[in-house]
C-alpha positions in Angstrom: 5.3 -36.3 29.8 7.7 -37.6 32.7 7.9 -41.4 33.5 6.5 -41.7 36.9 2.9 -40.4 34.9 4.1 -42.9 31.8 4.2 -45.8 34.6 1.0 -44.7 36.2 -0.3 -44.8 32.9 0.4 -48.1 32.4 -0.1 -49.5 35.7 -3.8 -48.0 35.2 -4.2 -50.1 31.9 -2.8 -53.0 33.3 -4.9 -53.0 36.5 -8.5 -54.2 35.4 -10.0 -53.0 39.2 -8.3 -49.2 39.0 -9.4 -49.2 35.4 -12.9 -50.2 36.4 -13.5 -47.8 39.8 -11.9 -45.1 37.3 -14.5 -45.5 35.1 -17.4 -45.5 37.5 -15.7 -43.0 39.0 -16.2 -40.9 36.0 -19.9 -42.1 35.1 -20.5 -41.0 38.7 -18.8 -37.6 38.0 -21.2 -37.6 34.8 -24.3 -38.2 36.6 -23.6 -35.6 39.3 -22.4 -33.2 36.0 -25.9 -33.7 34.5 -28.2 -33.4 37.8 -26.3 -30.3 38.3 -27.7 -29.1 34.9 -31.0 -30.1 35.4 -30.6 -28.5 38.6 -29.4 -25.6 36.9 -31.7 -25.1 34.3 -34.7 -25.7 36.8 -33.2 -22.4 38.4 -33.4 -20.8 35.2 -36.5 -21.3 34.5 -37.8 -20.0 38.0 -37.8 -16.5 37.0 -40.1 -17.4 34.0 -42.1 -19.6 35.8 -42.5 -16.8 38.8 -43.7 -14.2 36.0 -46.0 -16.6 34.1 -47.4 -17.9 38.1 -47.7 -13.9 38.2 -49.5 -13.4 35.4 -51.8 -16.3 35.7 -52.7 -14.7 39.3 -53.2 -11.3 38.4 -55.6 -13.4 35.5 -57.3 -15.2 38.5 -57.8 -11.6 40.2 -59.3 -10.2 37.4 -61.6 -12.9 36.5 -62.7 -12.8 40.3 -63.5 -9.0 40.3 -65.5 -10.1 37.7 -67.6 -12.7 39.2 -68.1 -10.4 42.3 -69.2 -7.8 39.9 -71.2 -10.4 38.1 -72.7 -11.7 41.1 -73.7 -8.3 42.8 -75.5 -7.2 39.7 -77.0 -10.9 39.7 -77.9 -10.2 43.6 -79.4 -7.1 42.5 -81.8 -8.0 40.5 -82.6 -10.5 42.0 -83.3 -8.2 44.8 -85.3 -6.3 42.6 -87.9 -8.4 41.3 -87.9 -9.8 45.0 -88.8 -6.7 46.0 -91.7 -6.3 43.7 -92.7 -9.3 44.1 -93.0 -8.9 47.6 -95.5 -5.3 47.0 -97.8 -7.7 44.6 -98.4 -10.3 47.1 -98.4 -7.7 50.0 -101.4 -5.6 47.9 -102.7 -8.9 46.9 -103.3 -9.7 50.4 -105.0 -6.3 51.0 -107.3 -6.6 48.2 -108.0 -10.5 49.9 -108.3 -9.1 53.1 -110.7 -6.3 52.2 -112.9 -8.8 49.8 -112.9 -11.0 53.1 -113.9 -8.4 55.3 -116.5 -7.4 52.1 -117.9 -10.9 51.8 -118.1 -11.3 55.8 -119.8 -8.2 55.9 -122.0 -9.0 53.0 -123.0 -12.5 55.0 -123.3 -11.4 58.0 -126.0 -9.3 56.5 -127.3 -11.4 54.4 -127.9 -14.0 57.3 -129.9 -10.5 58.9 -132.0 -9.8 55.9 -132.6 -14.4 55.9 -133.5 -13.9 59.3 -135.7 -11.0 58.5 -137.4 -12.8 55.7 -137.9 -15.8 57.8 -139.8 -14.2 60.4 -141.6 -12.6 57.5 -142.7 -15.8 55.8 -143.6 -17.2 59.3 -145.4 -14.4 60.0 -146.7 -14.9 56.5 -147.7 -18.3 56.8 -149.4 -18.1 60.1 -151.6 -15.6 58.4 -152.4 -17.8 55.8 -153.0 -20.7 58.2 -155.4 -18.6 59.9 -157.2 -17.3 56.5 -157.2 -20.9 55.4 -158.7 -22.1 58.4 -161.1 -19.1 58.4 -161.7 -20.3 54.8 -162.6 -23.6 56.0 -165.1 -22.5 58.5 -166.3 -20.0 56.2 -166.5 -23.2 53.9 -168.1 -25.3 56.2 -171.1 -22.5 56.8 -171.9 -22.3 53.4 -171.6 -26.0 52.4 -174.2 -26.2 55.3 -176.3 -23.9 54.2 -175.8 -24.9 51.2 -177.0 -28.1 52.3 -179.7 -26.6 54.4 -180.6 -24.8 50.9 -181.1 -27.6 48.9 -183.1 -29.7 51.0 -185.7 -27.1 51.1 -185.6 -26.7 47.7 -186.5 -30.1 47.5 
C-alpha cells in the first residue's frame, strides 16, 4: 500500500462528513444493486410467465370451442323441439279451424232445421186453434141441443 492511499485512508476516518456521504453512497450503490436484481429476475421469469400466459390461452381457446360446441348442440335442440312444437300447434289449429267450420256448419243448419220446425209448430198450432175452436162450436151445438134435449124430455 503506498502512503498517499495510507493518508486518504485516514483522512477518510477522520472526516465524519466523507465518512457519512461514503456510506450512503454505498447504501445507494446497494439499493440500485438490489432493484437491478429484482429487475433482473422479473426478466427471468418472463419467459415462464409468457409460456404459462400461453398455456392458459390455448386453455381459454379450448374451453371456448367447447362452449360454441356446447351451445350449437344446445341451439339445436332447441330448434328441434321448436320445430315440433311449431307442427302441433300448426295441426292443432287445423283440427280448430275445421271443428269451427264443422260446428258453424252444424249451426247454421241447425238454426235451418229451428226455423223449419218453427214454421212447423206454427203451422201446427194454428191447426189446432182452428180444431179447438171448431171444437168449441161443435161444443156449443151439442150443449144446445143438449139443452134443447132435455127440456123436452122434461
Amino acid at each position: 500500500m503506498n502512503i498517499k492511499d495510507f493518508l486518504d485512508f485516514v483522512d477518510f476516518i477522520k472526516n465524519a462528513d466523507k465518512y457519512e456521504q461514503r456510506v450512503q453512497s454505498l447504501k445507494d450503490e446497494n439499493d440500485r444493486l438490489e432493484t437491478n436484481i429484482k429487475l433482473t429476475s422479473e426478466i427471468a421469469d418472463i419467459p415462464r410467465t409468457k409460456a404459462l400466459t400461453e398455456e392458459m390461452f390455448l386453455t381459454a381457446k379450448q374451453e371456448v370451442a367447447t362452449a360454441k360446441e356446447t351451445a350449437s348442440d344446445i341451439k339445436e335442440k332447441a330448434k328441434t323441439v321448436y320445430d315440433k312444437r311449431l307442427a302441433d300447434l300448426v295441426a292443432r289449429e287445423k283440427d280448430v279451424e275445421n271443428k269451427a267450420k264443422e260446428a258453424s256448419s252444424m249451426l247454421v243448419e241447425a238454426t235451418s232445421i229451428t226455423q223449419e220446425l218453427n214454421a212447423g209448430l206454427r203451422s201446427q198450432l194454428s191447426l189446432a186453434e182452428t180444431k179447438v175452436k171448431a171444437l168449441e162450436i161443435t161444443q156449443a151445438e151439442v150443449d144446445s141441443r143438449l139443452a134443447k134435449l132435455k127440456s123436452v124430455m122434461e
